[in-house]
Every structure is written in C-alpha cells, then in structure tokens.
N, C-alpha and C positions, 0 to 999 in steps of 0.2 A: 225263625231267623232267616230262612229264606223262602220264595216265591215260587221259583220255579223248581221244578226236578233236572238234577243236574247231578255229576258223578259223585258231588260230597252225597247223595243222598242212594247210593248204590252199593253196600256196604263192601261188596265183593272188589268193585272196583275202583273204589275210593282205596282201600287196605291193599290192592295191589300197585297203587301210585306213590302211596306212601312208603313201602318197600324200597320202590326203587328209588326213592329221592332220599330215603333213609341210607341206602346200599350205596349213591353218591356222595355222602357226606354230612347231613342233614341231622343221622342218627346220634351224634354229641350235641347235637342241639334240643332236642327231645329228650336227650337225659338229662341235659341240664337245667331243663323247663321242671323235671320230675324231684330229680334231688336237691332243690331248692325247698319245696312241702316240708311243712311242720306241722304238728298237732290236725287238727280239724280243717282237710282241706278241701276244697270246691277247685272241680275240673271242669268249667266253663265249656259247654262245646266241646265235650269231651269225646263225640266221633264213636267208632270203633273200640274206645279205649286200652290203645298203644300207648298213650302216659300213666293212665290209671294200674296199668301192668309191671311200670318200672318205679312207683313210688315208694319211695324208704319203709322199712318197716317200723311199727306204734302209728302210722300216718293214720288218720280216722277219715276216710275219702269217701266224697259223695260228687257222684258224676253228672252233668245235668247234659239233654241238648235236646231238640225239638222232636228228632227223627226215630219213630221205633223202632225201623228194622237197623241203627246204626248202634240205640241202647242196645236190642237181643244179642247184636255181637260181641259190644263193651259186655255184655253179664258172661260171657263166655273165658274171657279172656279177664276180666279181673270180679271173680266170683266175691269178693267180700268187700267191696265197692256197694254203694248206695247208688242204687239211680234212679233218676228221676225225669222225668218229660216236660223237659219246663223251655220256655226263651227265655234269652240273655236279659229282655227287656223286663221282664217280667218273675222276678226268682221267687218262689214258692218258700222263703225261707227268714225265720227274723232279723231284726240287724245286730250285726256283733257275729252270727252263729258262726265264721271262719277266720282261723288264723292265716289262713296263704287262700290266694286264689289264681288260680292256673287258667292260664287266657293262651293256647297253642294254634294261632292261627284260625281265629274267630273271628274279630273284630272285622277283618274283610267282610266278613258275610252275614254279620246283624242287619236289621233292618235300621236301626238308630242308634249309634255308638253311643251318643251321647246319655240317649239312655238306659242304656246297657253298662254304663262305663259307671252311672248314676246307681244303679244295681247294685255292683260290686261294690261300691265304696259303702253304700247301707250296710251290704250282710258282711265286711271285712271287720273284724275286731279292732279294738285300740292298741295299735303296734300290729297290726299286720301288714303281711307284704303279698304285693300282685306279679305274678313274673310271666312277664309275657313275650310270646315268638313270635311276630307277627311281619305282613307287607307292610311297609311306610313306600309313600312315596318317595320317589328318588328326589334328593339335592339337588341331583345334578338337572341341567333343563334339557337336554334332548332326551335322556332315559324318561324323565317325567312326561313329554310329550309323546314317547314311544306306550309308555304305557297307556297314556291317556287316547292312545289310537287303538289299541290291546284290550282295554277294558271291556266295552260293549261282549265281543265274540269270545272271551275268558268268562264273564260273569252267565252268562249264555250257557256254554260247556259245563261251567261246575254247577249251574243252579244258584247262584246268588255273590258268588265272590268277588269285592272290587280291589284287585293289588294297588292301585294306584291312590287309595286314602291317605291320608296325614296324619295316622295314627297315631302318633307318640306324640305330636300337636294335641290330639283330640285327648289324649293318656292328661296333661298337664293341663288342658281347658277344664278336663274332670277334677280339678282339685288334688291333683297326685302331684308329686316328685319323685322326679325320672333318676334312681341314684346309679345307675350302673349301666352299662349299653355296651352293644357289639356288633356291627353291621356285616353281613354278606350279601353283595348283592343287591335284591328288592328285598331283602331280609333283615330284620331287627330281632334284638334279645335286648329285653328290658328289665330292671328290678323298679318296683314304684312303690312311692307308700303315700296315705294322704297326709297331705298339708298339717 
C-alpha cells in the first residue's frame, strides 16, 4: 500500500497519533466504523488493530494490511482476529468471502484506489456493506487548494498518505452506492454497497 517508510509504518508511533486524535474526538468515529461489522468481516488496512479490538461480538474478523510490525501489534490487541499480509490491491481471498468490509482511513494510502476499491467489491458478498472513514477532498476550493499544497510534505511524513483524493468520487466510480455519509472536516463516514 505504501512506498515509503513513514509513521503509518511505525507502529509505536502510528498508535500513539491515533490516541490522541481519538482522545479529540475521532474515537465515535472508529466505533462507528466497528459496530457497523456483521457476520464475516474484512478490516482493510487494518493498522495496529484499534477497529479490530472494538468489533461486536459473533463478528468473524480477519484483518489484512501490508506492514508486519503493524499486524505483530493488531495480533496483540485483537488475539482472535485472522491476519493476514496482504495489499488492498491485491486480496488474498475468494469473492463473496465478506459480509461487511471496513475501510478506516486506507484509501489515502493505496497505491491504486481503483483497484483496491475493485478488491473489495470482488470478496464483498451479495448484500454486503462497505463502511468507510476516510480523507475526501474538500468541496470547498480553498481548503482543496490548501490541501493540494499539503499533500506532497503529509504523504512524505506518513509514508504514502494523500488527504487530498476524491474518495467517495472514486467509492461510486467503483460501482457502489454511497447510502449514508457524515462529514467532519477533511473527514468522511460512508456506508456503500454495490450497485
């Protein structure tokens, strides 16, 4: 998913960013990313696995994301979790095998949404839903030009992340419907499901 080494790939420091952006507000966002989960679910870029730790219980969770020392952490913290070492672009898994797929601030930082986004909708079941927390670029045009100044020396610091994409564009170019959305910020919550 990413290129260079950057703090998402640090897991000390990545979980202590997350903390405090949780500890501003953030933390009802990530529950609500979590107890959305049904049956058989996939944690996209599941990081450190701070989602995979708050998922309902019967949830049958398997965590996927590129970085090993960020799974060793996720296995600590959500011990009956599946994980696996896999890209976004590339899922190690048949299609149909997930009823939900949990996308928390990923898509900034695949190498190719599109097919990454193409992924998900393969191994999503018929009647599954995608709920995702993710950057979209801003509406607005100075915030999007601020970002678009931002980006280069952001994506830099974290090792691959671009706030500034038009994810929820790129969510509905993938063949989804966007049913539900909530914006904070450069921040979106989305429910989707395919076409």
């Amino acid at each position: 998913m990413r290129a260079a080494r950057g703090i998402e790939q640090v897991p000390g420091v990545y979980d202590a960013l997350c903390a405090a952006a949780e500890a501003l507000g953030l933390r009802a966002w990530r529950r609500w990313l979590a107890a959305g989960a049904r049956g058989r679910t996939l944690d996209l870029g599941c990081g450190t696995g701070r989602t995979l730790a708050l998922l309902p219980a019967g949830v049958r969770a398997v965590g996927v994301d590129p970085e090993a020392a960020v799974l060793a952490r996720a296995r600590r913290r959500a011990p009956r979790a599946a994980l696996v070492r896999a890209r976004a672009e590339a899922l190690p898994f048949r299609a149909g095998a997930f009823d939900t797929v949990l996308c928390g601030l990923v898509l900034c930082s695949v190498d190719d949404p599109p097919r990454a986004l193409a992924e998900v909708r393969r191994v999503l079941a018929p009647g599954g839903t995608v709920r995702l927390w993710e950057h979209v670029r801003s509406p607005v045009p100075w915030r999007a030009r601020l970002e678009d100044r931002l980006q280069p020396l952001w994506t830099r610091l974290t090792g691959g992340c671009r706030p500034n994409r038009a994810t929820e564009a790129a969510v509905a170019a993938a063949g989804f419907v966007v049913d539900e959305r909530r914006a904070r910020g450069p921040l979106r919550r989305f429910v989707a499901r395919p076409r």
